[in-house]
N, C-alpha and C positions, 0 to 999 in steps of 0.2 A: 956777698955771694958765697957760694957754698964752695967756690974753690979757691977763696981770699982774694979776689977781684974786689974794687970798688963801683959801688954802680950807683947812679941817682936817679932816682922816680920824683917826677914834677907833677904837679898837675891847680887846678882851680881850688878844690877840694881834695884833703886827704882824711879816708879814715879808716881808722886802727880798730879791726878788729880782735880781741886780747883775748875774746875766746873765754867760756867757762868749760867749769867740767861736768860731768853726770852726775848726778842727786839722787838716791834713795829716800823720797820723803820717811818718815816715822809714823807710819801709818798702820795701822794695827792689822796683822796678815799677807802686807804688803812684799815687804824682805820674804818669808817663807813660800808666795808665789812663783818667787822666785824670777821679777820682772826681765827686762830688756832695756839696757842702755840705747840710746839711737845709735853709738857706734856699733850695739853687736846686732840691733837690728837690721843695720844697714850691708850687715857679713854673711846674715842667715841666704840657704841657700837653696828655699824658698819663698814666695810670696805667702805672710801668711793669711786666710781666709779674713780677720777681722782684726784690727789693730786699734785699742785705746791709747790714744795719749793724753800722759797726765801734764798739762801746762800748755799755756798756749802764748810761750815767748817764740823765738824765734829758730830755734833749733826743733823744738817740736811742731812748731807749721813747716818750717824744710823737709821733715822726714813723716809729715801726714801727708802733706801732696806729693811727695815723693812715691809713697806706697801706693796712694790713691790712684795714682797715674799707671802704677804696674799692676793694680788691679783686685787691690784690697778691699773692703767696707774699711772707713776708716772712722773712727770717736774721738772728738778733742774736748778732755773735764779741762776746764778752767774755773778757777777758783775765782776769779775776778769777772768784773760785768762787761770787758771788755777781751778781747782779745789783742796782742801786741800792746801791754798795758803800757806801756814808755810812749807809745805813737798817741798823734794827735784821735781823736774821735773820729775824723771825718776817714783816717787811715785804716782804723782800726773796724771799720764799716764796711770798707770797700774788699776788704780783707774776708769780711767775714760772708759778705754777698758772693765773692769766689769761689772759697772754698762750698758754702751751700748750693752754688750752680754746678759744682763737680760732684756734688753729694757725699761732701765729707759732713756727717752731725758733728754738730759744734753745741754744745750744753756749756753755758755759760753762767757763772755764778752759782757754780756746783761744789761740791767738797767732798771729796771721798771719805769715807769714814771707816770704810774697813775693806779689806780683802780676802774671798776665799776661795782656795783651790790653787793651781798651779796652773802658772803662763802655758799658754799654749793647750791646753784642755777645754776652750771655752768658759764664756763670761755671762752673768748675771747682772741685768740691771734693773736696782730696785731704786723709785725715784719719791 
């Protein structure tokens, strides 16, 4: 504990989440847009009008339905054919029927290839 107390958490199941950090893929215009990590997303101090996210692990469906919820249009590219690629199929389904009935688009098996212009100026999608 954080004032040097000792404490014990039991339970049936325990899991550790260790947490990643934020990724700038190396995407060509990507860096010079000048993106948004989910933590600065999540500080801005507005909702913004439309919000892409790149990946569809678990910190990026936290912070699409998050937005979705206060009232964004929200885009999830996933580069995989699945969403929550680590989860079973049947998770990964049920997931994605949610998110589509909150009307977040979900473009799956997508790969961005380039970026232009700067965040927050509006976005271009060519498919």
């Amino acid at each position: 504990m954080q004032d040097g107390t000792v404490g014990i958490l039991s339970g049936d199941r325990v899991f550790l989440n260790v947490g990643t950090h934020a990724a700038i893929p190396d995407i060509p215009g990507l860096k010079a847009a000048r993106p948004l990590t989910h933590i600065e997303a999540l500080e801005l101090d507005r909702i913004p009008e439309h919000l892409v996210v790149l990946g569809g692990g678990f910190v990026g469906l936290e912070l699409a339905q998050a937005m979705r919820r206060f009232g964004s249009r929200v885009t999830v590219l996933e580069r995989e054919t699945q969403l929550a690629g680590r989860e079973d199929g049947d998770v990964a389904e049920a997931i994605l029927q949610l998110f589509r009935e909150d009307g977040i688009e979900v473009l799956l098996g997508t790969d961005l290839v380039q970026v232009e212009g700067l965040s927050g100026q509006g976005i271009r999608k060519t498919l």
